[in-house]
N, CA, C and O atoms as a GROMACS GRO file, in nm:
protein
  400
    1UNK      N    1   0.083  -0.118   0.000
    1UNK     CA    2   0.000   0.000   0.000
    1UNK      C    3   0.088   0.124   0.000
    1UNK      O    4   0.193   0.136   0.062
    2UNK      N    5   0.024   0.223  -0.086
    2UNK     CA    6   0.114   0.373  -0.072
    2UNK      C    7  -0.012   0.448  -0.086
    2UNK      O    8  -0.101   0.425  -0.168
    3UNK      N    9  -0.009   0.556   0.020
    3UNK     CA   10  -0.109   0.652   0.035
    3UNK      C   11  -0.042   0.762   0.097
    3UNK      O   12   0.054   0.744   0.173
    4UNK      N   13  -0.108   0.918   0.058
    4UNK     CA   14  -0.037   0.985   0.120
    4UNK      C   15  -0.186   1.072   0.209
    4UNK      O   16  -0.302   1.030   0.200
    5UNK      N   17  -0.151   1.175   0.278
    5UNK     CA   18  -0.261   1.217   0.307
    5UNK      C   19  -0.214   1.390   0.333
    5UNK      O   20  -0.113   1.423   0.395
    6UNK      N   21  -0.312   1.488   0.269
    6UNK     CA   22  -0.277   1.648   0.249
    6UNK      C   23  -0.313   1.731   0.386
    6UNK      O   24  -0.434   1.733   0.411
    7UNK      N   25  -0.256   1.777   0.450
    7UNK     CA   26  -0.329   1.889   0.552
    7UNK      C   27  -0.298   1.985   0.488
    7UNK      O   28  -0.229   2.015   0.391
    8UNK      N   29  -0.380   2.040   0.582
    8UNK     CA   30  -0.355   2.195   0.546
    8UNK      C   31  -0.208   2.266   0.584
    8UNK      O   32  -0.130   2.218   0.666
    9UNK      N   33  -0.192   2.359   0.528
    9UNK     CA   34  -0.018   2.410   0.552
    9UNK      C   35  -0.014   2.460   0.713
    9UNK      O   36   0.068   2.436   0.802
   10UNK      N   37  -0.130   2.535   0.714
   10UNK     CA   38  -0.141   2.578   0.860
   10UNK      C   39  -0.141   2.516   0.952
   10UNK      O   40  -0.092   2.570   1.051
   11UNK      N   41  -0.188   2.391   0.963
   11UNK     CA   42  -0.225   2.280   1.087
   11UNK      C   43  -0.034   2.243   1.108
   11UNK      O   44   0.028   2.238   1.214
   12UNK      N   45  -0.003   2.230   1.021
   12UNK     CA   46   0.164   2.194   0.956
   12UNK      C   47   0.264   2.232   1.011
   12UNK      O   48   0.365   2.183   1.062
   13UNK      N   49   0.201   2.377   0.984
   13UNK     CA   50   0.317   2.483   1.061
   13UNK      C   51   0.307   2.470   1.218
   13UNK      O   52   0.403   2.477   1.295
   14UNK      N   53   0.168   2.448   1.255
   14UNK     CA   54   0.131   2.460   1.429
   14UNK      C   55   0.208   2.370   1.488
   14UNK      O   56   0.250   2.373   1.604
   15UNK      N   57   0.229   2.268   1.381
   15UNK     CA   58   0.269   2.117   1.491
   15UNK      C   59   0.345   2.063   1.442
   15UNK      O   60   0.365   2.073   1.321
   16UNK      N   61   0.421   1.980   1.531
   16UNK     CA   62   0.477   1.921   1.522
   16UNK      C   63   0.519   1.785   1.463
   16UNK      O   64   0.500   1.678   1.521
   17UNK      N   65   0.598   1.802   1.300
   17UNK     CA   66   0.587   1.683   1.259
   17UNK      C   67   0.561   1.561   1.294
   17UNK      O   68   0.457   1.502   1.265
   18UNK      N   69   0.692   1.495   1.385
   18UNK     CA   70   0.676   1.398   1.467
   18UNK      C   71   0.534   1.335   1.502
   18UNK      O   72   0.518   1.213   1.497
   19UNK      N   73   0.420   1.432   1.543
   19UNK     CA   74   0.289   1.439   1.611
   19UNK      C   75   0.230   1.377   1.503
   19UNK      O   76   0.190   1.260   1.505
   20UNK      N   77   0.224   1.458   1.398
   20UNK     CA   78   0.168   1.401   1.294
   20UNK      C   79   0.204   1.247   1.243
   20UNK      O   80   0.108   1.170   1.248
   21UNK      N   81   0.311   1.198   1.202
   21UNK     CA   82   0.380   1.035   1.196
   21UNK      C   83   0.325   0.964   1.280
   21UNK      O   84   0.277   0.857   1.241
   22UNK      N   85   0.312   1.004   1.428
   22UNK     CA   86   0.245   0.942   1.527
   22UNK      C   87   0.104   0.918   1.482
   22UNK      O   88   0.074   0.803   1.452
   23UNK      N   89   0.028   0.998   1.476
   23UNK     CA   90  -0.088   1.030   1.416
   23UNK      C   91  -0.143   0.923   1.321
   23UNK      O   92  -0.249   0.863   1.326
   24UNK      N   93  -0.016   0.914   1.210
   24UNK     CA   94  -0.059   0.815   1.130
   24UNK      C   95  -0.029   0.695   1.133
   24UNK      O   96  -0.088   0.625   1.051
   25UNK      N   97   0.063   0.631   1.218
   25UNK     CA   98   0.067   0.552   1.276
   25UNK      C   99  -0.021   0.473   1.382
   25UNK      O  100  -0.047   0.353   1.376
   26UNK      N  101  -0.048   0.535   1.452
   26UNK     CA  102  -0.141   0.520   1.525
   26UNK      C  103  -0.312   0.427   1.460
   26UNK      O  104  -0.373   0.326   1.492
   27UNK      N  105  -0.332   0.568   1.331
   27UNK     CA  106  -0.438   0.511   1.231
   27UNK      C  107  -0.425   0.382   1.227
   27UNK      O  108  -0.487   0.290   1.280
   28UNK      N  109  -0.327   0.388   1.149
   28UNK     CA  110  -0.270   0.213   1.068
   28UNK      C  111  -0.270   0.116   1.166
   28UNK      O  112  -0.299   0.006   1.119
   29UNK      N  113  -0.245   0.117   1.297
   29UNK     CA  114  -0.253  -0.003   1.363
   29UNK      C  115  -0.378   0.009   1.411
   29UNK      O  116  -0.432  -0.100   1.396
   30UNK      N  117  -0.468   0.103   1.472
   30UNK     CA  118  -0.609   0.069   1.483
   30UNK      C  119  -0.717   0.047   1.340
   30UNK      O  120  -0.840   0.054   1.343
   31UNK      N  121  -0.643   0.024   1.238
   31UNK     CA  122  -0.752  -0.002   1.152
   31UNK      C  123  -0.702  -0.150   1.112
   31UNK      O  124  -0.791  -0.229   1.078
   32UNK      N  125  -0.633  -0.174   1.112
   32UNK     CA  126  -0.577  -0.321   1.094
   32UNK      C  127  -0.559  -0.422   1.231
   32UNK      O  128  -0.537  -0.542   1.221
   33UNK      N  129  -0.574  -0.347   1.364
   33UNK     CA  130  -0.644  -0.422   1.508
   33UNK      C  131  -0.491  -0.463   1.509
   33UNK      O  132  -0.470  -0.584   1.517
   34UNK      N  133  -0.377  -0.377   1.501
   34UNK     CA  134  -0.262  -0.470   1.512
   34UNK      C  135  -0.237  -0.415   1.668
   34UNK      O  136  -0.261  -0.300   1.704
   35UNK      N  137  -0.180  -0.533   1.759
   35UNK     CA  138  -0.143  -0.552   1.913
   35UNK      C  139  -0.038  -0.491   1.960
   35UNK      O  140  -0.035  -0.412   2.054
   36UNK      N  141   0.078  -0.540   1.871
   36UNK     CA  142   0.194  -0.607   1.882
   36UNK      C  143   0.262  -0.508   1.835
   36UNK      O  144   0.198  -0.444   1.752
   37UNK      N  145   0.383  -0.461   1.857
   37UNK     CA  146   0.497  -0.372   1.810
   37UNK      C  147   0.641  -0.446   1.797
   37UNK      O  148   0.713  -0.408   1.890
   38UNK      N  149   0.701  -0.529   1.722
   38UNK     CA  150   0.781  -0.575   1.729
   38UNK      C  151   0.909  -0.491   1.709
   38UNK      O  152   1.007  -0.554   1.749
   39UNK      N  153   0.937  -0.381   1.664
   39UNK     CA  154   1.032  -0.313   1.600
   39UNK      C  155   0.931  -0.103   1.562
   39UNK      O  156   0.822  -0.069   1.515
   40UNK      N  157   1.025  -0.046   1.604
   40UNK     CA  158   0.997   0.060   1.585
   40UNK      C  159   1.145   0.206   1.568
   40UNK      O  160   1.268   0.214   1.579
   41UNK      N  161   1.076   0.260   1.548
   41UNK     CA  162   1.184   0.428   1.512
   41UNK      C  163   1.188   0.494   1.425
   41UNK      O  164   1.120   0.483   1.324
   42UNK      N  165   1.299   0.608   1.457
   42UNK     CA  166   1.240   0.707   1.347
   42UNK      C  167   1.352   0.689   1.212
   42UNK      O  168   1.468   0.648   1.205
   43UNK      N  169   1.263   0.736   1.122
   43UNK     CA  170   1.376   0.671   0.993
   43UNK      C  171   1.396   0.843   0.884
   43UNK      O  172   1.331   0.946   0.905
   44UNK      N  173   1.477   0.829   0.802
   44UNK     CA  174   1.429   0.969   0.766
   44UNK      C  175   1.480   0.952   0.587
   44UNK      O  176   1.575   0.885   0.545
   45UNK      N  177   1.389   1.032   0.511
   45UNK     CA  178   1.433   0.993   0.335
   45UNK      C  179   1.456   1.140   0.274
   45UNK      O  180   1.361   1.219   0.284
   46UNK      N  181   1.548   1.173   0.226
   46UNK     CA  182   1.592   1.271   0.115
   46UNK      C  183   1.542   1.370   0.220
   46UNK      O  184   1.445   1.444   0.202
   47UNK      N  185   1.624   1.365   0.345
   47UNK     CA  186   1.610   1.521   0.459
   47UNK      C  187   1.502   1.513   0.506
   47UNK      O  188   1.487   1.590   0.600
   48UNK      N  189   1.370   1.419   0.468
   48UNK     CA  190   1.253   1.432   0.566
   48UNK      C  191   1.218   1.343   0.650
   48UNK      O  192   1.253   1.231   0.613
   49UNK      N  193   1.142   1.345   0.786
   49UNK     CA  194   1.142   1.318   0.903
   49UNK      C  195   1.016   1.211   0.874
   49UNK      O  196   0.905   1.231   0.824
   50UNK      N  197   1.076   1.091   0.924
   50UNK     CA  198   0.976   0.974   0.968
   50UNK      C  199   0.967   0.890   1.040
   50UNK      O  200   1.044   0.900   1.136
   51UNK      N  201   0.878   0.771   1.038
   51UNK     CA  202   0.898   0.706   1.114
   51UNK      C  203   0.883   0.505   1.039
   51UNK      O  204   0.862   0.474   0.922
   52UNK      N  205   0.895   0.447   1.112
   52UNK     CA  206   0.896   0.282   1.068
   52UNK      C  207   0.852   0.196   1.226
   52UNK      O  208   0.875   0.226   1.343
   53UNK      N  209   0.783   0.085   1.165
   53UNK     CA  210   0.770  -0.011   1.260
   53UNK      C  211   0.702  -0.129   1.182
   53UNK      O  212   0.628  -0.132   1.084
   54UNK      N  213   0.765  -0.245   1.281
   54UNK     CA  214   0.672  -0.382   1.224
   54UNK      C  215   0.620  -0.423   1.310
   54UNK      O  216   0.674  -0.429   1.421
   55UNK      N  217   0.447  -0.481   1.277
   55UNK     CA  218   0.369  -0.507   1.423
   55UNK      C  219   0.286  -0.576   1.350
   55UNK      O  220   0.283  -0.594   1.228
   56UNK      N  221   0.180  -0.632   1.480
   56UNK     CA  222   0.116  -0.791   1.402
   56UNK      C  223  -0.043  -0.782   1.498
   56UNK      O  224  -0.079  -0.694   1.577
   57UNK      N  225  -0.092  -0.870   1.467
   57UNK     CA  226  -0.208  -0.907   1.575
   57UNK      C  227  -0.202  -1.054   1.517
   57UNK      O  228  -0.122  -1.104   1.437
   58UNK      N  229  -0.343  -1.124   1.601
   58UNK     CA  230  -0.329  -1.206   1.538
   58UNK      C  231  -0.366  -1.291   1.386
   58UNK      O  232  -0.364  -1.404   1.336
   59UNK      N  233  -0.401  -1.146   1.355
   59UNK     CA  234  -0.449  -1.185   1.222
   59UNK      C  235  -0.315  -1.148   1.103
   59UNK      O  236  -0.248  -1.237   1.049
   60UNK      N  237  -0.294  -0.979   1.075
   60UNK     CA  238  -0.228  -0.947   1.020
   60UNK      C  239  -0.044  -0.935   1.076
   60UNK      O  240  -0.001  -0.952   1.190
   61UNK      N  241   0.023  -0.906   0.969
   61UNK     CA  242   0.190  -0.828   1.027
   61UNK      C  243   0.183  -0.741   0.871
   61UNK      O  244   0.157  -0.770   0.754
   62UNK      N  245   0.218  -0.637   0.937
   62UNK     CA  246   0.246  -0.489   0.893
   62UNK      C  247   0.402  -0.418   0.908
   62UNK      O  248   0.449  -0.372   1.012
   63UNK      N  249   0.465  -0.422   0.782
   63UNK     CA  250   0.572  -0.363   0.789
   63UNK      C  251   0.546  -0.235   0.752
   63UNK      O  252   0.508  -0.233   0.634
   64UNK      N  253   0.551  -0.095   0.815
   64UNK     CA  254   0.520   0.009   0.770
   64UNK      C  255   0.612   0.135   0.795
   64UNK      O  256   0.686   0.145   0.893
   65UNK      N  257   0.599   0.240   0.685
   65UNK     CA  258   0.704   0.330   0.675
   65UNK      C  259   0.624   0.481   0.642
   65UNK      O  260   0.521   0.476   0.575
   66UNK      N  261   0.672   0.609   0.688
   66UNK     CA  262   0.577   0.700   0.683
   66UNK      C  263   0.708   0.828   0.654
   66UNK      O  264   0.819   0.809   0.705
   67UNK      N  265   0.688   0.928   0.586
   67UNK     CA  266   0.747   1.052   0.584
   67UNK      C  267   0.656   1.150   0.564
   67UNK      O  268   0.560   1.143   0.488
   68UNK      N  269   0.697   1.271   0.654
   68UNK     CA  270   0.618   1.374   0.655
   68UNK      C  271   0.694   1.497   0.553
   68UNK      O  272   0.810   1.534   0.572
   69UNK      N  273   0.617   1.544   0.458
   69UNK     CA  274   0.722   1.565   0.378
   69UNK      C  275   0.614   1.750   0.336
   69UNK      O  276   0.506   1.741   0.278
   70UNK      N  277   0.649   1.839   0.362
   70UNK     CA  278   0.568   1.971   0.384
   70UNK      C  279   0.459   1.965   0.428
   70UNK      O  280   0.458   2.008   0.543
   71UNK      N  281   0.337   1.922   0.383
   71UNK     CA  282   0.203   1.957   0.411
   71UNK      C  283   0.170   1.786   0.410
   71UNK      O  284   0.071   1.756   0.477
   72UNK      N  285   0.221   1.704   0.362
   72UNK     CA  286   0.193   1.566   0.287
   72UNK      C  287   0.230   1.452   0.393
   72UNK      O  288   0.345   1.440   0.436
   73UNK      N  289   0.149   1.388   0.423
   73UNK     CA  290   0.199   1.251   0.505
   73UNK      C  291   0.228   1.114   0.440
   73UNK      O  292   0.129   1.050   0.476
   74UNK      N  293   0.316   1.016   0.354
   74UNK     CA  294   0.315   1.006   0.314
   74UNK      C  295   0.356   0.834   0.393
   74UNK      O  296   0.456   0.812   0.462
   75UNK      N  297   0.269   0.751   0.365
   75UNK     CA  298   0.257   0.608   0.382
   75UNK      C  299   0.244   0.458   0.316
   75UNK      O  300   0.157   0.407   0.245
   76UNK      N  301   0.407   0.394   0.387
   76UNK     CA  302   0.370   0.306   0.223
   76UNK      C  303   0.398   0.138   0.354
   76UNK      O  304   0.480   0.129   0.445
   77UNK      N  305   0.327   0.067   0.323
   77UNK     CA  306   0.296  -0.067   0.410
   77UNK      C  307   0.276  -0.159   0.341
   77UNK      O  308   0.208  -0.148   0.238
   78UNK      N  309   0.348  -0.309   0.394
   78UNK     CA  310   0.287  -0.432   0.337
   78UNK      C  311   0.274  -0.510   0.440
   78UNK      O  312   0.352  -0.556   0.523
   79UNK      N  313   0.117  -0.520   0.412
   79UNK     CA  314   0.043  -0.615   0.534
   79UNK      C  315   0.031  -0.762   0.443
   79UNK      O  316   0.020  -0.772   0.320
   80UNK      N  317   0.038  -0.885   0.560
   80UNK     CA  318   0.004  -1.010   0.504
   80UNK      C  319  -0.065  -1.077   0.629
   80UNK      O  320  -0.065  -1.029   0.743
   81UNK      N  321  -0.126  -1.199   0.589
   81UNK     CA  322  -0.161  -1.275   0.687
   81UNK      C  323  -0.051  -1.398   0.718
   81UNK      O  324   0.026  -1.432   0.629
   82UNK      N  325  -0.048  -1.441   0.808
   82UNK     CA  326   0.017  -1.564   0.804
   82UNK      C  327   0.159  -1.545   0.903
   82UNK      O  328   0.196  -1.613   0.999
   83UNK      N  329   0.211  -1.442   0.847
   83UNK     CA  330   0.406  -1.384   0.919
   83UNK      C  331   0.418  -1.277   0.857
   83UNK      O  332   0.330  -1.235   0.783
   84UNK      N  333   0.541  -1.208   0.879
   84UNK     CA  334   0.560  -1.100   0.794
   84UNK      C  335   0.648  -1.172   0.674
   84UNK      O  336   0.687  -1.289   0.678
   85UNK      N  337   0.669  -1.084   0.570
   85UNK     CA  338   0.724  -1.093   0.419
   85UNK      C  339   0.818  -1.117   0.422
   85UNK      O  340   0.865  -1.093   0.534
   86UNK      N  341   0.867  -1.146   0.374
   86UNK     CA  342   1.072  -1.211   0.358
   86UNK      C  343   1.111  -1.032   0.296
   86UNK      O  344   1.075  -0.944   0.218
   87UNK      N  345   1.214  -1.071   0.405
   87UNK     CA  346   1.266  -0.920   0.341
   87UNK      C  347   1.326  -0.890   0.235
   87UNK      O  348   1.299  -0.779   0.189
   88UNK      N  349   1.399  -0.952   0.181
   88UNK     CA  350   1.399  -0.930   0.037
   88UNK      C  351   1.271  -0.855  -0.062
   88UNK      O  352   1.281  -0.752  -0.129
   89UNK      N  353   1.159  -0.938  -0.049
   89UNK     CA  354   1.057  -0.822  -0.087
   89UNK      C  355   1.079  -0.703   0.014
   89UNK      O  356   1.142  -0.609  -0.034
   90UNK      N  357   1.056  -0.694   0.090
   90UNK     CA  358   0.993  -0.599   0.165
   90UNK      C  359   1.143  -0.471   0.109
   90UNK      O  360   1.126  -0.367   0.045
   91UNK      N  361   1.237  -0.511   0.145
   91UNK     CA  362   1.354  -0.400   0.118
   91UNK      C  363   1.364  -0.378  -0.058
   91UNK      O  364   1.405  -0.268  -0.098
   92UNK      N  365   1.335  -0.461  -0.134
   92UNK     CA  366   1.273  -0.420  -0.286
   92UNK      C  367   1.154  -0.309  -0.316
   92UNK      O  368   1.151  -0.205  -0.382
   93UNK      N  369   1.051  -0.383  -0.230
   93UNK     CA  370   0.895  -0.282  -0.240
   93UNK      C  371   0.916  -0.165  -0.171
   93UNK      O  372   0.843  -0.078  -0.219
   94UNK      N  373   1.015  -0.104  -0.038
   94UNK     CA  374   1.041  -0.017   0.029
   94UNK      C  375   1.104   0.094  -0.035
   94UNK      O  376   1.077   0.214  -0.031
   95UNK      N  377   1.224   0.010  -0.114
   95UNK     CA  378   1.360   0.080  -0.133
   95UNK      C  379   1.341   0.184  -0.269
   95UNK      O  380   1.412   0.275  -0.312
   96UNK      N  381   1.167   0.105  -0.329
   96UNK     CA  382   1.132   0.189  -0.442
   96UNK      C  383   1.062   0.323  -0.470
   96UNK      O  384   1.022   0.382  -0.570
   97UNK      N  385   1.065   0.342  -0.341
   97UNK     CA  386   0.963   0.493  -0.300
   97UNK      C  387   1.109   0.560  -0.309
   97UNK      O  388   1.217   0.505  -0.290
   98UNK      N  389   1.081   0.715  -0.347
   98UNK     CA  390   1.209   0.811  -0.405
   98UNK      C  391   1.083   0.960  -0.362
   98UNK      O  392   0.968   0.974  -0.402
   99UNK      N  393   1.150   1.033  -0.284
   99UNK     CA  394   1.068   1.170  -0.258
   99UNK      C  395   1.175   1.263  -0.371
   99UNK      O  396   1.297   1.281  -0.376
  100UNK      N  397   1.049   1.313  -0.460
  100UNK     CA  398   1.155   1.440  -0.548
  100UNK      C  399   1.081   1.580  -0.506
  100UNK      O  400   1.125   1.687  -0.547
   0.00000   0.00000   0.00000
């Protein structure tokens, strides 16, 4: 999955990136009922501020990655059932997102 999501510039300026990553993080594991946090921190792409974590319930595992990038939140995840993905995909499907 890759989704990004727009605020407004103003809400942007008020706060604090970080808050926001949280924010969407947060989303992603209550909409997918994930429990579990196996791995987390902040990661950062072409100077902008994010975050990463892999987490599970017992249904799904979610490897997920987020940059906040001006006004733009920008989220890219691969959920499966069963375990998480062999990383080889996962560092292929990851490594292909490029912020210009």
């Amino acid at each position: 999955t890759i989704a990004y999501s727009k605020y407004p510039t103003a809400l942007v300026e008020l706060s604090d990136p970080k808050e926001l990553l949280i924010a969407g993080k947060n989303s992603t594991m209550t909409s997918l009922g994930l429990t579990t946090i196996d791995a987390e921190g902040p990661i950062e792409l072409s100077g902008y501020p994010g975050t990463y974590f892999r987490g599970h319930s017992d249904k799904y595992f979610t490897i997920y990655k987020a940059y906040m990038v001006k006004n733009r939140l920008y989220q890219i995840a691969i959920t499966r059932t069963g375990d998480y993905p062999n990383e080889e995909v996962v560092k292929q499907f990851m490594d292909s997102f490029t912020l210009n």
